[in-house]
N, C-alpha and C positions, 0 to 999 in steps of 0.2 A: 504493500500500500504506500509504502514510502516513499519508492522510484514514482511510482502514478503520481503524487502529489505533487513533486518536485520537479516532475520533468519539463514543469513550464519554465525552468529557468535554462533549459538546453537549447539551444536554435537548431531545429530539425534538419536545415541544410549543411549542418557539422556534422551531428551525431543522428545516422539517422534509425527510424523505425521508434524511438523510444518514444515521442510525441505521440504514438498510439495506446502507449500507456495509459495515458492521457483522460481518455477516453473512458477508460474502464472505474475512475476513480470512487464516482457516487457508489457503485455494487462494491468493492473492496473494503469503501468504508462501512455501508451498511454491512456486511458481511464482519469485520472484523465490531461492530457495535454488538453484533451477535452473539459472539463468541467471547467478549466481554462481559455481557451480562449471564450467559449459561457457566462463566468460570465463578463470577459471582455468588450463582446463587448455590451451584455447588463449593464454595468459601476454599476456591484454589488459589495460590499466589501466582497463580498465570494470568490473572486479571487486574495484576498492575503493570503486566506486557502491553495490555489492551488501552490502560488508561495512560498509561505514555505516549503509545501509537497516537490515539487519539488526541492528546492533548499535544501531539507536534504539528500535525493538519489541521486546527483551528482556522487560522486564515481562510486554507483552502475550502473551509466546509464553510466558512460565512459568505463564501463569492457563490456557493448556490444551494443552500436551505436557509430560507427566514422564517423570524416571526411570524408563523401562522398567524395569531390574533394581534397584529401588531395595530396599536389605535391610530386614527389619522389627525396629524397636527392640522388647527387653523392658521392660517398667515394673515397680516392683517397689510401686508407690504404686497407691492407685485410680484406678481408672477404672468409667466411663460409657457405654454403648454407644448410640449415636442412629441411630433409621433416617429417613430419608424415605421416600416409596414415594406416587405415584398411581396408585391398581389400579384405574381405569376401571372405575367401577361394579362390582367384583369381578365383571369379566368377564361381567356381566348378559345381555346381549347375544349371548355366545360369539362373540367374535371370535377367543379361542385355542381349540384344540382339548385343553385342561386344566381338571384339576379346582382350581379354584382354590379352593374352599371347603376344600381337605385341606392343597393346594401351598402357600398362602404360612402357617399356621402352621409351617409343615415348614421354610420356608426362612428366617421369624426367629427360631427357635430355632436353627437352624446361624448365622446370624448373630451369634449372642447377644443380639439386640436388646434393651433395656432401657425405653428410651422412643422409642415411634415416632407419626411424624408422618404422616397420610393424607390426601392431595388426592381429591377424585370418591369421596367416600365415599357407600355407598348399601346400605342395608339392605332385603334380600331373604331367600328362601329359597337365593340362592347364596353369602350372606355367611359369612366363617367367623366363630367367635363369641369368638374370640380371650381365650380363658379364662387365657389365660399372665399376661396383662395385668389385675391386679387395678383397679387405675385406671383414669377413662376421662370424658374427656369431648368431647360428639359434639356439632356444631352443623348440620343440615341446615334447607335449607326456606327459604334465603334468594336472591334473585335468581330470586324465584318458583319454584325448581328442589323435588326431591325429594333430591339429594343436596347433601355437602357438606363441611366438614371434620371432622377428629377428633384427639384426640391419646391414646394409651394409655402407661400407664407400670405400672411394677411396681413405683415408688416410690410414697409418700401425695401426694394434691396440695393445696393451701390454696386460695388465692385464683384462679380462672378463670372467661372471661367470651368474648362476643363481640366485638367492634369492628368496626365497620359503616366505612368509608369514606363522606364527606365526600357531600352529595348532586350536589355540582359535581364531585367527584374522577369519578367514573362512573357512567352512565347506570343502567348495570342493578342500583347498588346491592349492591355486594360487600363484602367485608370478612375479618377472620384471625380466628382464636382464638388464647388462650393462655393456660398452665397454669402455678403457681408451684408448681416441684415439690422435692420435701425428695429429695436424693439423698445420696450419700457423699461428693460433692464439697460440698455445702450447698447452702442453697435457691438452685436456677435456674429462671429464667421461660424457659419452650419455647413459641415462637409458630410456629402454622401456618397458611401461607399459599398461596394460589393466584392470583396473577396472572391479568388478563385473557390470552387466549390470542390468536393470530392468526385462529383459528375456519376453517382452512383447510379446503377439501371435496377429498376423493379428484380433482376433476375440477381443481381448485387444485395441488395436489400433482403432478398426470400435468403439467400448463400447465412444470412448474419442471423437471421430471425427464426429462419425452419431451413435450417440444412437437411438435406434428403441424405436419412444418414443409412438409407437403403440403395443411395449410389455407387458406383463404381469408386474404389475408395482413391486410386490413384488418380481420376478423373476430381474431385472433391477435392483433394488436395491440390491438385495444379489451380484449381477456380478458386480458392483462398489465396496461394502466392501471389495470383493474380489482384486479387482483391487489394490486398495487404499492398503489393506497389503500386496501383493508384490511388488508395489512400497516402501512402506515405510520399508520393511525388507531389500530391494535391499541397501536404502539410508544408514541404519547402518553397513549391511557389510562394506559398501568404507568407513566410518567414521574411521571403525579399518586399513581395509589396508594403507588407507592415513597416519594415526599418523605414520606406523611404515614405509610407503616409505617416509616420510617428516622426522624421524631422521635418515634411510639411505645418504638422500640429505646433510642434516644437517653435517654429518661426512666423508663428500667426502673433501679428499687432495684436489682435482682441482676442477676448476669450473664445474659447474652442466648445462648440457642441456638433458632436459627433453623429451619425443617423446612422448605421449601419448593419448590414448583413455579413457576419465576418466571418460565418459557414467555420467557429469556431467555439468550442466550451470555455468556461472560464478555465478549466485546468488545461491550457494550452499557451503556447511562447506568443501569439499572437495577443490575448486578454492582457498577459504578463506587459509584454513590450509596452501597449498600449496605454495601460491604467499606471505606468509608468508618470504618464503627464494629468492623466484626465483620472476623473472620480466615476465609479457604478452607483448609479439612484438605485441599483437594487438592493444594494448593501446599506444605504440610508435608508430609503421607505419601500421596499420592496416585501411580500409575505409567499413563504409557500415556496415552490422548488423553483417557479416563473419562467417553466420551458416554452419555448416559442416554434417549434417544429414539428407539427402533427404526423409526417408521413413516416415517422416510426413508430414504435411503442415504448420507446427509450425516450424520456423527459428529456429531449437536449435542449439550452439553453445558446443560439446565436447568435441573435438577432439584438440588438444594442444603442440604449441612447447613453452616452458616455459626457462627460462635462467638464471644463474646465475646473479648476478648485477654489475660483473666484464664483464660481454658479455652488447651490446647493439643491438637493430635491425633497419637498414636502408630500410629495407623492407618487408611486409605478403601481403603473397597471399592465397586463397583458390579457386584451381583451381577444378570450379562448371561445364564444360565441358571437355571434354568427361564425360559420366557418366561410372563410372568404379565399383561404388560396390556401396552400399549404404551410404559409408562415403566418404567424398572429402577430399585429401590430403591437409595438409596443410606447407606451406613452407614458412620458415621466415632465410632471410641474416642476418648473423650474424658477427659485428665487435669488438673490445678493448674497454671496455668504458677507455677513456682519463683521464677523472676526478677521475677514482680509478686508486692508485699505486698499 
């Protein structure tokens, strides 16, 4: 459990395969919480192996289990409302059985959303036209695709642009957007971004979930190597994007609010790298495990609104109904932290 916890601090394109660890860390720890309490109650001294263990991965277990019942503070100062949200092509496809062209206006207005970030942005006849949102600026068309990102605000915006990644950082040529926007907090830069993904295929996903363990056992094993080195190729691409969106962040005039889809768990060198400069509202007002990724049955957590340390959050949500795409928006209030001048 200790390699999983830690291996966010390894950069995957060094040392690799061990970022997969990674992954496994939520079941290792519950597992070893198990085995903790069963040494307990049989009154073993092997269950101050457990309470070490456990008491070294703190950190790691506050970046993703919160306060169930955690109560929600008033502010009586401004605030900001930031969503993320990657709506899969706004459901182009129909892979929900929703209108998503009516649903998700519907659902960041209950939000209150104010400025919201879009990953897989793509304009169709199923798009909504999101008229709440005076502001807007939309980047598609890069990584030879037809979709792309976007960012909308209901603030004015000044200065916004692309940023393309490095032609060594990755292959297919990706990159973020970001908008310097005048809010009531003052002017903050919103960058959205989308991380290389693992690009996993339904037949990738059944291999993890329901291996056919009545397969040809040498056939099963080459489709795991398999697995395993596109996961593990996926992990060093972000390793390069991130250094080079983390000294973008790093050289921003104004505070930084992040929107993104970083197709990574918080126990990953990407969360690490990043939360280097910027603060998780889920670790301030966030409850519950606040995984953002339905198309597994593993709670992952992605999907990310991240903040400078001059911003604070009084409130995260991850609104897991309606289902609108395969990722849940996630939306965190943002106020002044007091204590920075």
């Amino acid at each position: 459990m200790l390699i999983s916890a830690y291996s966010c601090y390894i950069p995957p394109d060094i040392l690799k395969y061990v970022a997969i660890a990674g992954l496994m860390f939520p079941v290792l720890f519950l597992l070893n919480l198990l085995f903790g309490l069963y040494w307990l109650i049989r009154l073993r001294l092997k269950v101050l192996l457990s309470i070490i263990t456990i008491a070294a991965v703190i950190p790691q277990v506050n970046s993703i289990f919160q306060n169930f019942l955690r109560n929600e503070e008033v502010y009586n100062s401004d605030t900001v409302t930031f969503t993320s949200f990657n709506v899969r092509l706004f459901n182009y496809w129909h892979w929900v059985d929703v209108d998503v062209k009516t649903e998700i206006p519907r659902l960041l207005d209950s939000l209150g959303t104010e400025v919201l970030g879009i990953q897989e942005f793509y304009k169709s006849q199923y798009s909504p036209d999101l008229s709440q949102f005076k502001y807007r600026h939309i980047v598609t068309g890069y990584e030879n695709k037809d979709f792309g990102l976007a960012i909308f605000s209901k603030y004015p915006m000044r200065k916004k642009d692309f940023v393309p990644f490095e032609a060594d950082a990755v292959e297919d040529r990706g990159g973020f957007i970001y908008a310097d926007i005048e809010t009531k907090l003052g002017l903050i830069r919103v960058v959205c971004a989308h991380l290389v993904s693992f690009k996993l295929t339904n037949e990738d996903l059944s291999l993890v979930e329901k291996p056919d363990i009545g397969e040809n056992t040498h056939k099963l094993r080459a489709d795991y190597i398999t697995l395993i080195g596109k996961i593990n190729k996926a992990f060093e691409k972000r390793a390069l994007q991130v250094r080079e969106l983390k000294r973008f962040i790093a050289d921003s005039p104004y505070p930084v609010v992040l929107l993104a889809d970083l197709n990574d768990t918080p126990i990953s060198y990407t969360y690490k790298v990043l939360t280097q400069h910027l603060k998780d509202p889920f670790t301030q007002a966030g409850t519950g495990i606040g995984h953002t990724y339905n198309r597994t049955r593993y709670p992952f957590r992605i999907d990310y609104v991240l903040h400078s340390p001059k911003l604070e959050a009084i409130r995260y949500t991850v609104a897991q109904r309606p289902i609108l795409s395969d990722h849940y928006p996630v939306t965190a209030v943002l106020t002044l932290n007091t204590s920075i001048q």
